[in-house]
C-alpha positions as CSV (number, residue, x, y, z in Angstrom):
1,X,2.5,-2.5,-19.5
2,X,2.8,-2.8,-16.0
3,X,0.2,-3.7,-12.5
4,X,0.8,-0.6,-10.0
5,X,-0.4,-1.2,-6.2
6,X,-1.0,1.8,-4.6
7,X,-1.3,1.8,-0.8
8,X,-2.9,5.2,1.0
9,X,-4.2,4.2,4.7
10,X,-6.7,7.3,4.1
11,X,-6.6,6.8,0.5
12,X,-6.8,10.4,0.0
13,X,-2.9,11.7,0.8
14,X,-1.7,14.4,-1.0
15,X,0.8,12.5,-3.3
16,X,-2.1,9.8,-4.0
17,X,-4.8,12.2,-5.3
18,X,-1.6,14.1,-7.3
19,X,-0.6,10.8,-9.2
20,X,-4.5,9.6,-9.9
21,X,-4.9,13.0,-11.5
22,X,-2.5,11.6,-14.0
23,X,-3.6,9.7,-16.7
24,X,-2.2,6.0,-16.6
25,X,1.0,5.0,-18.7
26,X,-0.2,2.9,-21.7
27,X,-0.7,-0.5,-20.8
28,X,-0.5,0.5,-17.0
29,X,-3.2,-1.3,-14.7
30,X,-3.6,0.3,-11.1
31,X,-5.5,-1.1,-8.1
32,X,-4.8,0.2,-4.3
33,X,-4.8,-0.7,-0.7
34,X,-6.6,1.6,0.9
35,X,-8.7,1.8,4.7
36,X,-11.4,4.2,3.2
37,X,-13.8,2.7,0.8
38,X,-15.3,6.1,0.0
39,X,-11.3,7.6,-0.1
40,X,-10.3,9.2,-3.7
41,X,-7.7,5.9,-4.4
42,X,-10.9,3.4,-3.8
43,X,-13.0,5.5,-6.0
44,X,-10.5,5.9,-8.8
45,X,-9.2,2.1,-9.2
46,X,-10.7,-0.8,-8.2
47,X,-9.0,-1.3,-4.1
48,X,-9.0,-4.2,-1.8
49,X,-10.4,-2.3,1.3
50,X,-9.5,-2.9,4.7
51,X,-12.3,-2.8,7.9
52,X,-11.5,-0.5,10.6
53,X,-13.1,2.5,10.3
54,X,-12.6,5.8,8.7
55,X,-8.4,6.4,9.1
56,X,-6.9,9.5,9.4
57,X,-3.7,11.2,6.8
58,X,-0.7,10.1,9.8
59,X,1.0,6.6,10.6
60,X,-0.8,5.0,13.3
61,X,0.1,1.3,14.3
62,X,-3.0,-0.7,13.5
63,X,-3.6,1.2,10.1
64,X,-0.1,-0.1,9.1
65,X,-0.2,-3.9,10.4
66,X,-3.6,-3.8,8.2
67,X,-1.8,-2.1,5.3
68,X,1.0,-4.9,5.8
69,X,-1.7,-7.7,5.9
70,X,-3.4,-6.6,2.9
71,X,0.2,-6.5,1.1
72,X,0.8,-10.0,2.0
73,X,-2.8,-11.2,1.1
74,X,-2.2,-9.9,-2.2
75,X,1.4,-11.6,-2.4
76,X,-0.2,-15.0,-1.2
77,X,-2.9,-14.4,-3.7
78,X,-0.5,-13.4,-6.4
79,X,1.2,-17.1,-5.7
80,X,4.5,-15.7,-3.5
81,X,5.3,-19.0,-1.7
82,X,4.6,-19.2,1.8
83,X,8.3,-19.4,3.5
84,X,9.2,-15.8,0.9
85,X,5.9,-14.1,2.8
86,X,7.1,-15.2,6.0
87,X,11.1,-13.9,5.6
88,X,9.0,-10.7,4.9
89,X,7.1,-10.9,7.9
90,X,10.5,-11.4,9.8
91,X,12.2,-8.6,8.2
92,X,9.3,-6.5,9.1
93,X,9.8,-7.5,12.7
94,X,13.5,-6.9,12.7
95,X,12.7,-3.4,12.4
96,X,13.5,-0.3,9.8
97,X,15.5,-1.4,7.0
98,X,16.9,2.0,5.4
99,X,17.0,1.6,1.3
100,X,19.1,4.5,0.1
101,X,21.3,6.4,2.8
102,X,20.6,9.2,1.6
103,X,17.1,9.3,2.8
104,X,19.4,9.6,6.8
105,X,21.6,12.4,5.7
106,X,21.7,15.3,7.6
C-alpha cells in the first residue's frame, strides 16, 4: 500500500473532490492538508486543518506559507531531520523550481 497527502487550501477544488470520488487503491491510506475543516477533503479523510478562516479556490500568499507549514510539520513529525526541512525551506525561498520543462512550453 501506500500513505497519500493531499493538500487543497479550500479543500474542495475541482481535481480534489474528482479523485475522493474514487475509491482508494488497496492498501492506500489518505489524509490531507486542507484550510477548511467543513471542505469535502477534511470530511472525506482524516486532515490536519489549518486556522485562518474559510479560503477561497485561488493561490493567495498566506494560504500557501500555511499550506507549506503544515507540509513541514508533517515532515518534522514523520522524523525528516531538521537540516533536510530547512534545505526545503531555502529552496522554497530561492524561488520556482520548474520540474518537467514541458510544463513552460509554448
Amino acid at each position: 500500500g501506500c500513505t497519500l497527502l493531499i493538500t487543497s487550501q479550500s479543500g474542495a477544488s475541482g481535481e480534489v473532490v474528482a479523485y475522493l470520488a474514487q475509491p482508494a487503491a488497496a492498501g492506500e491510506q489518505r489524509f490531507g492538508i486542507t484550510l477548511e475543516g467543513s471542505s469535502p477533503l477534511a470530511q472525506a479523510v482524516p486532515a490536519l486543518v489549518g486556522a485562518g478562516g474559510t479560503e477561497q479556490a485561488f493561490a493567495a500568499t498566506r494560504s500557501v506559507l500555511l499550506c507549506h507549514a503544515l507540509h513541514f510539520t508533517v515532515m518534522r513529525a514523520l522524523g525528516l531531520p531538521a537540516d533536510e526541512v530547512e534545505d526545503s525551506l531555502a529552496a522554497l525561498r530561492a524561488g520556482p523550481v520548474v520540474l518537467d520543462a514541458s510544463l513552460t512550453a509554448a
